[in-house]
N, C-alpha and C positions, 0 to 999 in steps of 0.2 A: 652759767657757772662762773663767768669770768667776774663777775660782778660780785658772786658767794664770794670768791677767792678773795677778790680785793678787800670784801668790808671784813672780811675776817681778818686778813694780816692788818686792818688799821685798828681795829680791835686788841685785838692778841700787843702788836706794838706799843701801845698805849699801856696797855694791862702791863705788861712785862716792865715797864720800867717802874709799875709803884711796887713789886716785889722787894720783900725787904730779904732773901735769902741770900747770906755773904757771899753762899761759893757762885752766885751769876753774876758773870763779868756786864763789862757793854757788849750790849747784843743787837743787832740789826737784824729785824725780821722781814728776808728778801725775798719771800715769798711762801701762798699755803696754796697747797692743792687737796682739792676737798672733790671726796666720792662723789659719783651720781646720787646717788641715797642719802649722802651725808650723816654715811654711820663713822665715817673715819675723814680725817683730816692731816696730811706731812707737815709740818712747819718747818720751812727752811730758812736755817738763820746763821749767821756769820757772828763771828765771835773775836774781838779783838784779845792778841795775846798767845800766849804759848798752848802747844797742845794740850800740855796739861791744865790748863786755864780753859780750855776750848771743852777737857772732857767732866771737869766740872761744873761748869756753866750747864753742860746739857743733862748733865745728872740734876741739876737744883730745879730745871726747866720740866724734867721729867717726873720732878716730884712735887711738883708745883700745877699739875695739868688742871686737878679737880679746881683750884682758884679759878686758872685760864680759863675750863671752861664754864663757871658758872656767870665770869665776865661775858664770856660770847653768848652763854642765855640769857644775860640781863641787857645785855645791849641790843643784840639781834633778834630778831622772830622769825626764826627758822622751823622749820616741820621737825627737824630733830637737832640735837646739839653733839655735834661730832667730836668722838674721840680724839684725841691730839696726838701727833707723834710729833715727836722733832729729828730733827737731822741737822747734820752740819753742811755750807753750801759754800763750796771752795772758790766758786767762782769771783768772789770779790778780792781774796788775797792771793787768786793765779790774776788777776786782776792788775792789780800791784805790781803783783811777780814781772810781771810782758812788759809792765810800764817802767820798772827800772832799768829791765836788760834794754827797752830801745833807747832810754837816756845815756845806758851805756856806750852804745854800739853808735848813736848817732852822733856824726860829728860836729866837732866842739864850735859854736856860732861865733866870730869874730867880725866883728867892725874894726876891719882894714880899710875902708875906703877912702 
């Protein structure tokens, strides 16, 4: 399964960036987790930009699936070709988030020596 998951997000990645639909921002696809059956597929993707940038990005992405997935049947040979969901995946901009408060909090490096 780890290996479905993988050729799909490099897939899906790929495919996502020749969409021409205005409201999908940049989008980084950090990961898909695909059914045992492979009747259903999460896509998780980060979205640079405001919320509201974030919730139309996943609307264009959501209306966009039928492309996505006739990519994943044209690329991959899979037994079946999984429905797509997407979702948003915070982890990259609580990411960010951790990394500025320790820039913050860590004290300021000086060559005094």
């Amino acid at each position: 399964m780890r290996r479905v998951n993988e050729a799909l997000r490099e897939v899906l990645s790929e495919s996502i960036g020749g969409l021409k639909d205005p409201r999908i921002g940049f989008v980084t696809v950090t990961g898909v987790r695909a059914s045992p059956d492979l009747r259903h597929a999460t896509v998780y993707v980060s979205v640079l930009g405001s919320a509201r940038k974030r919730d139309a990005t996943l609307a264009g992405l959501t209306s966009s699936h039928g492309v996505l997935q006739a990519a994943v049947n044209r690329e991959l040979r899979l037994k079946r070709t999984p429905q797509l969901a997407f979702e948003y995946d915070p982890t990259v901009e609580r990411g960010v988030r951790l990394s500025a408060l320790i820039d913050e909090l860590a004290p300021e490096e000086h060559a005094d020596d």
